[in-house]
C-alpha positions as a Markdown table, in Angstrom:
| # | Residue | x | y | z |
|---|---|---|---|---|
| 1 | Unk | -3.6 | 0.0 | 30.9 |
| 2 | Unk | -6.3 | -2.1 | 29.5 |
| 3 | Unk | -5.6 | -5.9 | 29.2 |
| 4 | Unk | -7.5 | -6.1 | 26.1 |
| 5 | Unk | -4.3 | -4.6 | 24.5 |
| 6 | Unk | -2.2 | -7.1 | 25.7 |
| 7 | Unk | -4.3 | -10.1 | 25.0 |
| 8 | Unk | -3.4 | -13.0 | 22.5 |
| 9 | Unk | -5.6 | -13.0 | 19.1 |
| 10 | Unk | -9.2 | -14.5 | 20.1 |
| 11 | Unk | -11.1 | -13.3 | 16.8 |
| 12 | Unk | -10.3 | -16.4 | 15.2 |
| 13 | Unk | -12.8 | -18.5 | 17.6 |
| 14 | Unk | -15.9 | -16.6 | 15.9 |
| 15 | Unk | -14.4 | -17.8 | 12.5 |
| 16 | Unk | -16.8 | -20.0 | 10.1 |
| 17 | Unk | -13.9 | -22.9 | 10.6 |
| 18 | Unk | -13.4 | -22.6 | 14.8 |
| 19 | Unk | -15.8 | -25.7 | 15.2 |
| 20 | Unk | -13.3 | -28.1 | 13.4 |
| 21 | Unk | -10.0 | -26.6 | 12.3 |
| 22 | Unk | -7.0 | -25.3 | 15.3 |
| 23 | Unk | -8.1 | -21.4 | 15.4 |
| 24 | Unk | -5.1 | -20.4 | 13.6 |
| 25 | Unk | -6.2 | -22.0 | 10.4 |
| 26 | Unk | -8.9 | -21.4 | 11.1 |
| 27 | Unk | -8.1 | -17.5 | 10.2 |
| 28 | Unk | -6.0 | -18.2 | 7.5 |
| 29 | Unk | -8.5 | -19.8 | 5.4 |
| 30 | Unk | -11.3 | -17.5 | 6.7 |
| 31 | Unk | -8.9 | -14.9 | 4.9 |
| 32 | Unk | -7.9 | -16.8 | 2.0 |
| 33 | Unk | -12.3 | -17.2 | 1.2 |
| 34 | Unk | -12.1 | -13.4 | 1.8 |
| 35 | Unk | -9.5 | -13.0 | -0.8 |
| 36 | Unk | -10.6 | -14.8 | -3.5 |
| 37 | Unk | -14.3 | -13.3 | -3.0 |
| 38 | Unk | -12.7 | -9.8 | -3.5 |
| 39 | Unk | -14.5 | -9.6 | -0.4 |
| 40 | Unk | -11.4 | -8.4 | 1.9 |
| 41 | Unk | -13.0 | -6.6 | 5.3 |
| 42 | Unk | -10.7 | -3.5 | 5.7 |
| 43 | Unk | -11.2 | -3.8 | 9.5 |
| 44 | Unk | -10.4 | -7.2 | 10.4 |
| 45 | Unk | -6.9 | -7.0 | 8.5 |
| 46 | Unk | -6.1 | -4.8 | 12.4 |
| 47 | Unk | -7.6 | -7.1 | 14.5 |
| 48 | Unk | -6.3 | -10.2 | 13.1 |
| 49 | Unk | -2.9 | -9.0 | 11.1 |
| 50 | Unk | -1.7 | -12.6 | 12.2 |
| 51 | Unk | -4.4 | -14.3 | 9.8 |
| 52 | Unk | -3.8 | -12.1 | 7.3 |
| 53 | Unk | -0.4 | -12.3 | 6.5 |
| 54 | Unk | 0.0 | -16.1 | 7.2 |
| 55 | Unk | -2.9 | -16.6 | 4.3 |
| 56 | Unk | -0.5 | -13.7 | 2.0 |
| 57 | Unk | 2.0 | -15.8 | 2.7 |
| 58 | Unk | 0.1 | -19.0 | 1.2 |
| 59 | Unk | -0.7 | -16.3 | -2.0 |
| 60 | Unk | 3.2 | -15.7 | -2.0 |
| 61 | Unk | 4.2 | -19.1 | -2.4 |
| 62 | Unk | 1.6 | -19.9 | -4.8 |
| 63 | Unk | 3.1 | -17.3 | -7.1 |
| 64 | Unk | 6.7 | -18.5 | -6.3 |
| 65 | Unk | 5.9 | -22.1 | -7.9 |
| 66 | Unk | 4.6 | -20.9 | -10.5 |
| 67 | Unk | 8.0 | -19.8 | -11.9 |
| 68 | Unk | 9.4 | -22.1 | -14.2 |
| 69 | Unk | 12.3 | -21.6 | -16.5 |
| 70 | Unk | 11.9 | -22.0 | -20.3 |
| 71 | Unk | 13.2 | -25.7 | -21.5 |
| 72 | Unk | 17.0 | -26.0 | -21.9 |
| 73 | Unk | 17.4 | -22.9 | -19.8 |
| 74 | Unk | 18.5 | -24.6 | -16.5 |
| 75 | Unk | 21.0 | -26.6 | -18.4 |
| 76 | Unk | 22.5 | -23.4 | -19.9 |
| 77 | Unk | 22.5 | -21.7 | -16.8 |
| 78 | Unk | 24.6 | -24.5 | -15.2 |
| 79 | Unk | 27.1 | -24.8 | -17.9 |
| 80 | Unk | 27.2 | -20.8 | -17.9 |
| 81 | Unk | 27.5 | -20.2 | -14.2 |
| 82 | Unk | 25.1 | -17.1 | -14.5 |
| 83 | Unk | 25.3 | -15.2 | -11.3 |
| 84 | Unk | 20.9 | -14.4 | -11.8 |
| 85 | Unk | 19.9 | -17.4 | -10.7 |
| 86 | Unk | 18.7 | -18.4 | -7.3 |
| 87 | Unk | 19.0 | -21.8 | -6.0 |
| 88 | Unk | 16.8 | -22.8 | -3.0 |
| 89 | Unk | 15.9 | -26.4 | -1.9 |
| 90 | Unk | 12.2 | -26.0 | -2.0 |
| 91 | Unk | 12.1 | -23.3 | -4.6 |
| 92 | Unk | 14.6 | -25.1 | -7.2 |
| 93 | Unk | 16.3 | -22.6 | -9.7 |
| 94 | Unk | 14.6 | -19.7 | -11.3 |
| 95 | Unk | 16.3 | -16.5 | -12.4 |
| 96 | Unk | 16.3 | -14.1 | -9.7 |
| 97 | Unk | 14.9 | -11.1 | -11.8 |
| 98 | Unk | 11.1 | -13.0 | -11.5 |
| 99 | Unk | 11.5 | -14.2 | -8.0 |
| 100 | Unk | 12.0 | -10.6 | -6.8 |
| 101 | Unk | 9.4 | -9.3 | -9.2 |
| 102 | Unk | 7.0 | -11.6 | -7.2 |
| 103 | Unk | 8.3 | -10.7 | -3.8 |
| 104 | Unk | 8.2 | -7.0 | -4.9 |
| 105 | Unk | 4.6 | -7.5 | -6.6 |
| 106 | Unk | 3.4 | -9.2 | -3.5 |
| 107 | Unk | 4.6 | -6.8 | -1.0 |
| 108 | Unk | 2.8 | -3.9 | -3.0 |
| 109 | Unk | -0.3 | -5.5 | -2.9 |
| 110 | Unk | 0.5 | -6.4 | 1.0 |
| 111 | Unk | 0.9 | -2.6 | 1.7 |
| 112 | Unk | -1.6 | -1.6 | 0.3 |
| 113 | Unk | -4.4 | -3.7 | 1.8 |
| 114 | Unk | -2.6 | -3.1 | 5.3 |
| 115 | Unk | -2.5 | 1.3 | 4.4 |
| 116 | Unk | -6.3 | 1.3 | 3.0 |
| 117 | Unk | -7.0 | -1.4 | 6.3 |
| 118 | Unk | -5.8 | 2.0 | 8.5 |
| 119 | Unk | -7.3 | 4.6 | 6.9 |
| 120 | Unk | -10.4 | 2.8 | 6.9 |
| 121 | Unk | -10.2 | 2.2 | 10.5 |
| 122 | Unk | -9.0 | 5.6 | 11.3 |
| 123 | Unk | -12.1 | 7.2 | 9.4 |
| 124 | Unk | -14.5 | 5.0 | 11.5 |
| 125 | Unk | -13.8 | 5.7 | 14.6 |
| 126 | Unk | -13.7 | 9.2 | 13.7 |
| 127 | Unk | -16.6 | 9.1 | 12.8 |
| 128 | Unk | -18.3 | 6.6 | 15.5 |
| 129 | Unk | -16.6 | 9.8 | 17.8 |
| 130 | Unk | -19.3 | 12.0 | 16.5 |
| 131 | Unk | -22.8 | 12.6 | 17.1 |
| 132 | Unk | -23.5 | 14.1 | 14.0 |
| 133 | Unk | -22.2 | 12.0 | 10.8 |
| 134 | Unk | -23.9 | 14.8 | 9.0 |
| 135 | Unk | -21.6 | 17.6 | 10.8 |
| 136 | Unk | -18.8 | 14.9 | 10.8 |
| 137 | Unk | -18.6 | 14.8 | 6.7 |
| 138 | Unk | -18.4 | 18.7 | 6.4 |
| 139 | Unk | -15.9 | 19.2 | 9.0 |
| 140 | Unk | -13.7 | 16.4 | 7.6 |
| 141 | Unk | -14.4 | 18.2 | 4.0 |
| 142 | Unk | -13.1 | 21.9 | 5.1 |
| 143 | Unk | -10.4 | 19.8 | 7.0 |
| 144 | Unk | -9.2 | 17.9 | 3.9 |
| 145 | Unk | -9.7 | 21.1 | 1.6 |
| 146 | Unk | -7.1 | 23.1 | 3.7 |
| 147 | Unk | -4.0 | 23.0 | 2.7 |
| 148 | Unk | -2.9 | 22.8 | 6.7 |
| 149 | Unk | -5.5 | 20.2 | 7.6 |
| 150 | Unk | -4.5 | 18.3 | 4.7 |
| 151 | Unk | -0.7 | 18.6 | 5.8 |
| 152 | Unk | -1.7 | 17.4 | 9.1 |
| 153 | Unk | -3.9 | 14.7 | 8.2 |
| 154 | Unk | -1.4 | 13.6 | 5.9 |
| 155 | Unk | 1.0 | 13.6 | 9.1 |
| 156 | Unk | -1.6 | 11.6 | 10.8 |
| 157 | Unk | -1.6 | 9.0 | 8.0 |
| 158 | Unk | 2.4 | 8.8 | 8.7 |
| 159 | Unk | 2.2 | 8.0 | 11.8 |
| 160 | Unk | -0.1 | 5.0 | 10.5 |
| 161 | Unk | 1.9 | 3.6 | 7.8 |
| 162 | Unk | 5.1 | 3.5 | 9.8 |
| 163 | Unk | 3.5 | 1.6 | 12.7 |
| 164 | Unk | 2.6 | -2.1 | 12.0 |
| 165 | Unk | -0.8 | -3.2 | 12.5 |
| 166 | Unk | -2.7 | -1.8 | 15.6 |
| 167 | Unk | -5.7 | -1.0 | 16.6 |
| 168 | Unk | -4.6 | 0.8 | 19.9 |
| 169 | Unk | -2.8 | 3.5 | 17.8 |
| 170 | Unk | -5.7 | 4.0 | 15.5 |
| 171 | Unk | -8.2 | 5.1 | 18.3 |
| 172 | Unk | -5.7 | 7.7 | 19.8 |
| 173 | Unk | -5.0 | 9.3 | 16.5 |
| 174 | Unk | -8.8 | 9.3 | 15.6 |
| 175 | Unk | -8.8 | 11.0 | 19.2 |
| 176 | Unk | -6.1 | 13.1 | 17.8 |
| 177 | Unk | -8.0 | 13.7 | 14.6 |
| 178 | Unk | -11.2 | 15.1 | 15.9 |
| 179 | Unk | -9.1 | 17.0 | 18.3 |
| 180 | Unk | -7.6 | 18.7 | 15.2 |
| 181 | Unk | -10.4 | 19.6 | 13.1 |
| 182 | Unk | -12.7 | 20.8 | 16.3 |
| 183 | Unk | -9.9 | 23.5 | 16.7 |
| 184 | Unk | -9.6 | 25.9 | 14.3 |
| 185 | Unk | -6.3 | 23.7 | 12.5 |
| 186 | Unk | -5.4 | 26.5 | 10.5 |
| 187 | Unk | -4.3 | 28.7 | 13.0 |
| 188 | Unk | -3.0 | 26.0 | 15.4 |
| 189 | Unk | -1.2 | 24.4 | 12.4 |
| 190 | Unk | 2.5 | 24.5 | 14.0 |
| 191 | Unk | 1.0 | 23.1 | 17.4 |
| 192 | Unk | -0.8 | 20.5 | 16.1 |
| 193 | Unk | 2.4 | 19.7 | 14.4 |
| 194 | Unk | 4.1 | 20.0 | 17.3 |
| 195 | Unk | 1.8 | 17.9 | 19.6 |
| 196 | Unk | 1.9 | 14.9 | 16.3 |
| 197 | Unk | 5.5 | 14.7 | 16.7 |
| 198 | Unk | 5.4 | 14.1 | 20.4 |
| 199 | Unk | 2.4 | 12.0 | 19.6 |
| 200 | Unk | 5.2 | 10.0 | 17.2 |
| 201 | Unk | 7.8 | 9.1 | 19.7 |
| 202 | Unk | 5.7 | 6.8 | 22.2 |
| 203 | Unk | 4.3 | 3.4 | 21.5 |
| 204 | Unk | 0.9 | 2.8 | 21.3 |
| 205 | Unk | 1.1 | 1.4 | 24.8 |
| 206 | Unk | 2.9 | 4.7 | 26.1 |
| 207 | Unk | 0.1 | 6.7 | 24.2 |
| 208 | Unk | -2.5 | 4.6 | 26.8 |
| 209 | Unk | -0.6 | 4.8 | 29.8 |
| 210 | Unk | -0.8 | 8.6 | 29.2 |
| 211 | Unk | -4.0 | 9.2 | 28.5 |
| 212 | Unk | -5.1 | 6.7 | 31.8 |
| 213 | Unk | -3.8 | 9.0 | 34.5 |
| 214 | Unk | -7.1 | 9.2 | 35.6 |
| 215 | Unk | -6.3 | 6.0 | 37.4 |
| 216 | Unk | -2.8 | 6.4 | 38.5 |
| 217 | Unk | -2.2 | 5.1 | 42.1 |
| 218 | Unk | -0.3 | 6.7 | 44.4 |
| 219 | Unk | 2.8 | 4.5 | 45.4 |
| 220 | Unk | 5.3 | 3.8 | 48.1 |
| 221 | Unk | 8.8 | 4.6 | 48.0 |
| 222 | Unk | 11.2 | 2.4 | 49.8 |
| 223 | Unk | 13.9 | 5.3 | 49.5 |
| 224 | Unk | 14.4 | 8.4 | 47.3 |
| 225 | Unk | 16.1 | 11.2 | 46.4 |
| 226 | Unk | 14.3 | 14.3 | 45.7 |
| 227 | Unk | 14.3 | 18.3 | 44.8 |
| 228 | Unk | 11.4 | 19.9 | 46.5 |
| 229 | Unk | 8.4 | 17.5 | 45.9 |
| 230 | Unk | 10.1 | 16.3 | 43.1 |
| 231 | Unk | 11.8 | 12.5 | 43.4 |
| 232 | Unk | 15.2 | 12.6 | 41.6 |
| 233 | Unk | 16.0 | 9.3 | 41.8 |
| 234 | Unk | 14.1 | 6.1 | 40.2 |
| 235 | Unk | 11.0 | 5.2 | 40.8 |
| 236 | Unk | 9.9 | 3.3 | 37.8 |
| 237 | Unk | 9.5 | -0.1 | 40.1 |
| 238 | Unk | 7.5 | 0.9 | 42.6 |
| 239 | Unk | 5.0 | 3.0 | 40.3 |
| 240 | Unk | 4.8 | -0.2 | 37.4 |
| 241 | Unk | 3.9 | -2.1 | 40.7 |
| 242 | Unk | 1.6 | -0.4 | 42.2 |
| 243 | Unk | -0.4 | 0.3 | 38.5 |
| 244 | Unk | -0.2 | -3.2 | 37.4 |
| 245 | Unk | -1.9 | -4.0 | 40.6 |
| 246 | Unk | -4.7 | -1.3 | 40.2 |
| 247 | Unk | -5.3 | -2.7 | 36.4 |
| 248 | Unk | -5.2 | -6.4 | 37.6 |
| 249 | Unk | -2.1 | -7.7 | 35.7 |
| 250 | Unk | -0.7 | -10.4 | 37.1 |
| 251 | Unk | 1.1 | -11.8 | 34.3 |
| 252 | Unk | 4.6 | -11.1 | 34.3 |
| 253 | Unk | 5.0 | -10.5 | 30.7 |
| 254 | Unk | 2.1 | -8.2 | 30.8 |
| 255 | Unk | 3.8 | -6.6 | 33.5 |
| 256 | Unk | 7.1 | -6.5 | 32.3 |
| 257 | Unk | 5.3 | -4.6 | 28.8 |
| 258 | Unk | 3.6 | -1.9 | 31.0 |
| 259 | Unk | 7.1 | -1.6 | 32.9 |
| 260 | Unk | 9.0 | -0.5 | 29.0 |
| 261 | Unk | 5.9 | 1.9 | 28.4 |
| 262 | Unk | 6.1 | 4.2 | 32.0 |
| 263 | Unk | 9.8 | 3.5 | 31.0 |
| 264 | Unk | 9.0 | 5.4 | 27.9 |
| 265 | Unk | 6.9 | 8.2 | 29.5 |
| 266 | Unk | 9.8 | 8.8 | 32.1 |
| 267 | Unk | 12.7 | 8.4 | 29.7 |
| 268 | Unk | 11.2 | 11.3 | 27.5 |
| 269 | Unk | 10.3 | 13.4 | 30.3 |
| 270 | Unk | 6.4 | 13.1 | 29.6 |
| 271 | Unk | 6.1 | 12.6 | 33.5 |
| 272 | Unk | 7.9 | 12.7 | 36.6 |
| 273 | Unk | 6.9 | 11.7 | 40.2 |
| 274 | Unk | 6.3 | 13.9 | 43.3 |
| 275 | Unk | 6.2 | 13.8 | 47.2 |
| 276 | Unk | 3.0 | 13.8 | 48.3 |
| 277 | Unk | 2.9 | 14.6 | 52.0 |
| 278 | Unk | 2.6 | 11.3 | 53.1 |
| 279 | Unk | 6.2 | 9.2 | 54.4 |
| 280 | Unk | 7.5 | 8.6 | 51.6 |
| 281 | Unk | 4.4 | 8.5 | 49.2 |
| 282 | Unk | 4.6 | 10.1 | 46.0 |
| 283 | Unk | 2.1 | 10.2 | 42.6 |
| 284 | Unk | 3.4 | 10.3 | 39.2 |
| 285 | Unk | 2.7 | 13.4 | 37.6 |
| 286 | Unk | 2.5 | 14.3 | 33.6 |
| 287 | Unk | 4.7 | 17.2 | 32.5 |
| 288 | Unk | 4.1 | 20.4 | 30.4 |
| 289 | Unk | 5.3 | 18.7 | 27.4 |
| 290 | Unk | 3.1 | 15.6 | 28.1 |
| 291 | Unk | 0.5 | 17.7 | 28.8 |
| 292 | Unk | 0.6 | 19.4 | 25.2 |
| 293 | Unk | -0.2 | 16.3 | 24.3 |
| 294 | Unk | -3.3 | 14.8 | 26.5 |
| 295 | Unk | -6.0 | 16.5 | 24.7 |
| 296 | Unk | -5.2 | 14.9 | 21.4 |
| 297 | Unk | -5.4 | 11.4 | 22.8 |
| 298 | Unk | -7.5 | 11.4 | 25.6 |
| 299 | Unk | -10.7 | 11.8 | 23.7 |
């Protein structure tokens, strides 16, 4: 797995503030400009999601002390013991019906920059996948106009919105994506369904793990049971090892995060491990059902 998925945030050092201000504020106020320029860059709301929501956050609070009840209210609301207040030390008292209008106004707005951020992205690197934008923009438009491409893109968009922020899932679905419309989705609709769901139970991290086989290492057991070629007992240490060592990870988080996504592969039967002649060698090996899956991610 690539360490550029496991890096900290390092966008913020080309921001127009990195020269004086930490890099942290340095994105927030890099978005806030953004904002108030209606000039919001769809893109960079996935790469820096940090930034983003730490200057919404600023735009939240703003519109929380603006509340202000009425004059006289906050005496009558004392003497009355109304239950729709809130009372909050920095926030004072306000009647709850506006604060959650402003939480509810401000998560809207928050979703929606985040879904169109996706889409956007998505669309992109469907497109940068092509040779032919011209070909891209008609296949996409036969796609959308079916009612089973739509379904499925639709799915694909799903899979978006219920995933925070990340890049890493957005390239395999735009894999996924082309996949689709270059084969014939109408009458593979149910398994491009099928493979999407599959798609939908592994982490972004799993989803690269997968589609790296390419570079799996053989790896030394220490001691095993196995069926045939096939090693029935656990193997996940010795395999996260001997791949964190191939990818050069040496930090132990790192490590430990690529350990939970082979976890993940194993766990769901997308792979398993084999003998492979050798004392006590074996190679990890991706299943039928993971299979199913390769061609719509490894792109």
């Amino acid at each position: 797995m690539s360490e550029n998925l496991t890096k900290p945030c390092t966008g913020c050092q080309n921001l127009r503030f990195a020269a004086v201000l930490p890099p942290v504020m340095a994105g927030v106020r890099q978005w806030e400009s953004l904002m108030a320029d209606d000039e919001l860059i769809k893109t960079e709301i996935l790469k820096e999601p940090t930034h983003y929501f730490a200057a919404q956050e600023k735009t939240l609070d703003a519109r929380l002390e603006s509340l202000e009840l009425p004059p006289g209210e906050e005496k009558r609301i004392k003497s009355d013991r109304a239950r729709k207040v809130i009372r909050d030390r920095a926030l004072g008292l306000f009647k709850i019906g506006e604060v959650i209008s402003e939480f509810l106004n401000w998560n809207e707005a928050v979703d929606n920059d985040l879904r169109d951020a996706k889409k956007e992205y998505l669309l992109s690197k469907y497109f940068e996948k092509n040779d032919e934008n011209s070909e891209a923009i008609s296949s996409l438009k036969d796609f959308l106009s079916s009612p089973q491409g739509n379904t499925i893109f639709n799915k694909i968009l799903r899979i978006l919105d219920d995933s925070p922020p990340d890049l890493e899932l957005a390239e395999h679905l735009s894999s996924a994506l082309q996949h689709v419309i270059n084969n014939d989705f109408d009458t593979l609709f149910e398994q491009h369904k099928y493979a999407l769901s599959q798609i939908e139970r592994l982490t972004p991290q799993a989803l690269t793990v997968l589609s790296d086989y390419r570079d799996w290492p053989s790896f030394t057991l220490s001691s095993y049971s196995a069926a045939g070629s096939k090693i029935t007992s656990d193997w996940l240490s010795e395999f996260a090892r001997a791949y964190s060592t191939r990818k050069n990870i040496a930090d132990e988080g790192k490590r430990n995060r690529l350990r939970h996504s082979i976890n993940e592969l194993i766990s769901l039967r997308f792979v398993e491990a084999h003998l492979v002649g050798e004392d006590k060698v074996a190679s990890c090996r991706i299943t039928s059902v993971g299979t199913s899956i390769l061609v719509y991610v490894d792109a």
